[in-house]
Short mmCIF file of the C-alpha atoms (twelve columns), coordinates in Angstrom:
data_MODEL
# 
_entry.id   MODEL 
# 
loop_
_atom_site.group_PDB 
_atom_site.id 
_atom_site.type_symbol 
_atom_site.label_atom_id 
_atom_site.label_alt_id 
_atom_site.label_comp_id 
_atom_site.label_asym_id 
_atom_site.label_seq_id 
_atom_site.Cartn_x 
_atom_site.Cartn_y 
_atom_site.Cartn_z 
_atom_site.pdbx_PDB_model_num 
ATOM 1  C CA . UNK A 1  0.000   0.000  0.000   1 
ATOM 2  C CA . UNK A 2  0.800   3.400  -1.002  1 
ATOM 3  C CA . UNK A 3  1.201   5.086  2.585   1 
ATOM 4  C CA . UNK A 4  2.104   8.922  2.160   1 
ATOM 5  C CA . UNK A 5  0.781   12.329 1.916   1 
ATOM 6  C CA . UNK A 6  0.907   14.305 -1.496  1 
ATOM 7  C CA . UNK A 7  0.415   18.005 -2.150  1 
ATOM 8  C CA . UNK A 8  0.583   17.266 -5.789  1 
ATOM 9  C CA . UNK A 9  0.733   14.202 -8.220  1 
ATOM 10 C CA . UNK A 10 3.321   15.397 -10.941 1 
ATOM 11 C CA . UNK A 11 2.766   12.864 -13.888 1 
ATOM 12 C CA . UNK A 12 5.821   12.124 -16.405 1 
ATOM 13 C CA . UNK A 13 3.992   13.912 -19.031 1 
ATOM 14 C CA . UNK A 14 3.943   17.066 -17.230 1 
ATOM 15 C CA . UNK A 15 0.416   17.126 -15.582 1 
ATOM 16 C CA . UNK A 16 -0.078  18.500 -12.136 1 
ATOM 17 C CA . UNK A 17 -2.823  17.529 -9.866  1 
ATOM 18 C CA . UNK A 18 -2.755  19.487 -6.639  1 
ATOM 19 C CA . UNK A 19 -4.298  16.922 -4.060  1 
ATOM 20 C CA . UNK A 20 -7.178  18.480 -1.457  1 
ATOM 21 C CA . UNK A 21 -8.312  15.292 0.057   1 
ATOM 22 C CA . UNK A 22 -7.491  11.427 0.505   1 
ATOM 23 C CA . UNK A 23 -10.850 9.059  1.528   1 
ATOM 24 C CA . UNK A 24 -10.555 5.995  3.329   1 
ATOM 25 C CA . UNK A 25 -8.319  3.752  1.949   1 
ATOM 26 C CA . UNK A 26 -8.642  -0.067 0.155   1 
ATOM 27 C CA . UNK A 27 -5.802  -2.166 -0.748  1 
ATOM 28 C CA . UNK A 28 -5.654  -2.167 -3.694  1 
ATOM 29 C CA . UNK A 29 -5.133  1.387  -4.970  1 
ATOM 30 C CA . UNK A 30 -4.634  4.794  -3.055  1 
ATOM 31 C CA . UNK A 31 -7.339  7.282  -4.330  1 
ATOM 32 C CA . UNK A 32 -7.014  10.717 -3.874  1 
ATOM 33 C CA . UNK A 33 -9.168  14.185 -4.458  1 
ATOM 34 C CA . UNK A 34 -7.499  16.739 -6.750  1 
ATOM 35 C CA . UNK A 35 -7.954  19.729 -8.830  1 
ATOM 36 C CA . UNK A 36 -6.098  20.876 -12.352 1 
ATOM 37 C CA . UNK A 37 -4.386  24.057 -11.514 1 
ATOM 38 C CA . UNK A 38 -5.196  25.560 -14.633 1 
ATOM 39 C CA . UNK A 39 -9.083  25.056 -14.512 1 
ATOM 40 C CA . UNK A 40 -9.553  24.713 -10.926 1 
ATOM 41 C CA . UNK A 41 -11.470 21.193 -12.320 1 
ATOM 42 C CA . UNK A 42 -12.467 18.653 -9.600  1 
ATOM 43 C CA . UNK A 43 -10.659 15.090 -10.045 1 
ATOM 44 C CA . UNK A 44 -10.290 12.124 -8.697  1 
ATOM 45 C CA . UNK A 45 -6.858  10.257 -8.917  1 
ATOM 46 C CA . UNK A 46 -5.933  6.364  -8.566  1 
ATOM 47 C CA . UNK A 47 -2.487  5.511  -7.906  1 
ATOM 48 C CA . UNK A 48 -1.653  1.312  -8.355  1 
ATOM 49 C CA . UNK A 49 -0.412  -0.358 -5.418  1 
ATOM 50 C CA . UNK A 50 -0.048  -3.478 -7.145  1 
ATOM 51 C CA . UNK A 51 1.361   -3.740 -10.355 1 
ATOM 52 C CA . UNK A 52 -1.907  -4.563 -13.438 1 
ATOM 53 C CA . UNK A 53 -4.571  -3.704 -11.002 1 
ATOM 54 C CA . UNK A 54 -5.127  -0.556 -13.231 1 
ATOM 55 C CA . UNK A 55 -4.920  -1.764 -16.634 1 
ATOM 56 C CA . UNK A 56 -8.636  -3.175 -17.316 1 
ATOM 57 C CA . UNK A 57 -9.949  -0.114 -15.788 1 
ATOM 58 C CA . UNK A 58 -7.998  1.952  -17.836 1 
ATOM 59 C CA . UNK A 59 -9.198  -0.057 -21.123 1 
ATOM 60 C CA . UNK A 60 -13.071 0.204  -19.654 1 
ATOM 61 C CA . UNK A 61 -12.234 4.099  -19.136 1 
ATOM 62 C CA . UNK A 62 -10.720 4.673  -22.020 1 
ATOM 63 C CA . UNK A 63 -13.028 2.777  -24.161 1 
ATOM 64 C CA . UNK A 64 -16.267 4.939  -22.998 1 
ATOM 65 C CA . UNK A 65 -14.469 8.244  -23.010 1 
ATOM 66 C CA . UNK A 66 -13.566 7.726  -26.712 1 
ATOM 67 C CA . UNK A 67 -17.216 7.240  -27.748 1 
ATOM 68 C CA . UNK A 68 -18.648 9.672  -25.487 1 
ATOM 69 C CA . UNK A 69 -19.926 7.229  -22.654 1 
ATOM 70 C CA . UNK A 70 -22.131 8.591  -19.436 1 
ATOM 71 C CA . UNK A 71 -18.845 7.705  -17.220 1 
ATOM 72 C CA . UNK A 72 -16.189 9.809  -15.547 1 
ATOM 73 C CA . UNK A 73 -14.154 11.234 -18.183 1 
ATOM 74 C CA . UNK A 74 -10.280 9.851  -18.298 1 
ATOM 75 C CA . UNK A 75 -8.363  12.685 -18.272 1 
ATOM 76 C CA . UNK A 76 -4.881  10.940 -18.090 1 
ATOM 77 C CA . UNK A 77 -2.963  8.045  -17.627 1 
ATOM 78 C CA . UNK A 78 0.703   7.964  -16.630 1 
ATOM 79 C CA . UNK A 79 3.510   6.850  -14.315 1 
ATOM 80 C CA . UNK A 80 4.689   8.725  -11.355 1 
ATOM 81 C CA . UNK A 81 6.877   8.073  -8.527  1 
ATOM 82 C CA . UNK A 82 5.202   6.939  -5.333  1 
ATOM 83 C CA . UNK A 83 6.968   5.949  -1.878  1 
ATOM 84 C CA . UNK A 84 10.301  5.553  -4.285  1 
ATOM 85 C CA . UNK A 85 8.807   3.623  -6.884  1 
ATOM 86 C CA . UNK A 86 7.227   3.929  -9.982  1 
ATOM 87 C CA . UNK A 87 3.510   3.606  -9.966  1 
ATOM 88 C CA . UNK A 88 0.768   3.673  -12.659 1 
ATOM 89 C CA . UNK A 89 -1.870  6.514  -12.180 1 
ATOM 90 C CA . UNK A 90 -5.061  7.075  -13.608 1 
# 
């Protein structure tokens, strides 16, 4: 598990999500409440604590998003570094 406080989730594409919150916490993925700088937009941001957990979600999200589905929009997908490792983040 993915055990510390962020001010900001910087992924390796550039994107910055200033974190304003962190719910209660499952096992296998940290979660966290964010907003885009630029736009002030609310989002939500899943960090992987174990390596694939992500990836069909991704697919699912980034299936529905490309056709316009009633979902949450995917906004990105990257790596970043979390607790000294490198961690998918959607």
């Amino acid at each position: 598990m993915i055990s510390f406080v962020h001010s900001a989730v910087v992924l390796d594409s550039g994107m910055t999500i200033r974190i304003v919150g962190r719910p209660p916490q499952g096992s296998r993925h940290e979660v966290l409440f964010g907003v885009l700088p630029d736009t002030r937009e609310a989002v939500v941001v899943k960090l992987e604590a174990n390596s694939g957990a992500l990836a069909r979600e991704r697919a699912a999200l980034e299936y529905l998003t490309a056709r316009r589905g009633q979902v949450p929009e995917l906004k990105a997908t990257g790596l970043t570094k979390a607790s000294g490792r490198r961690v998918t983040c959607l």
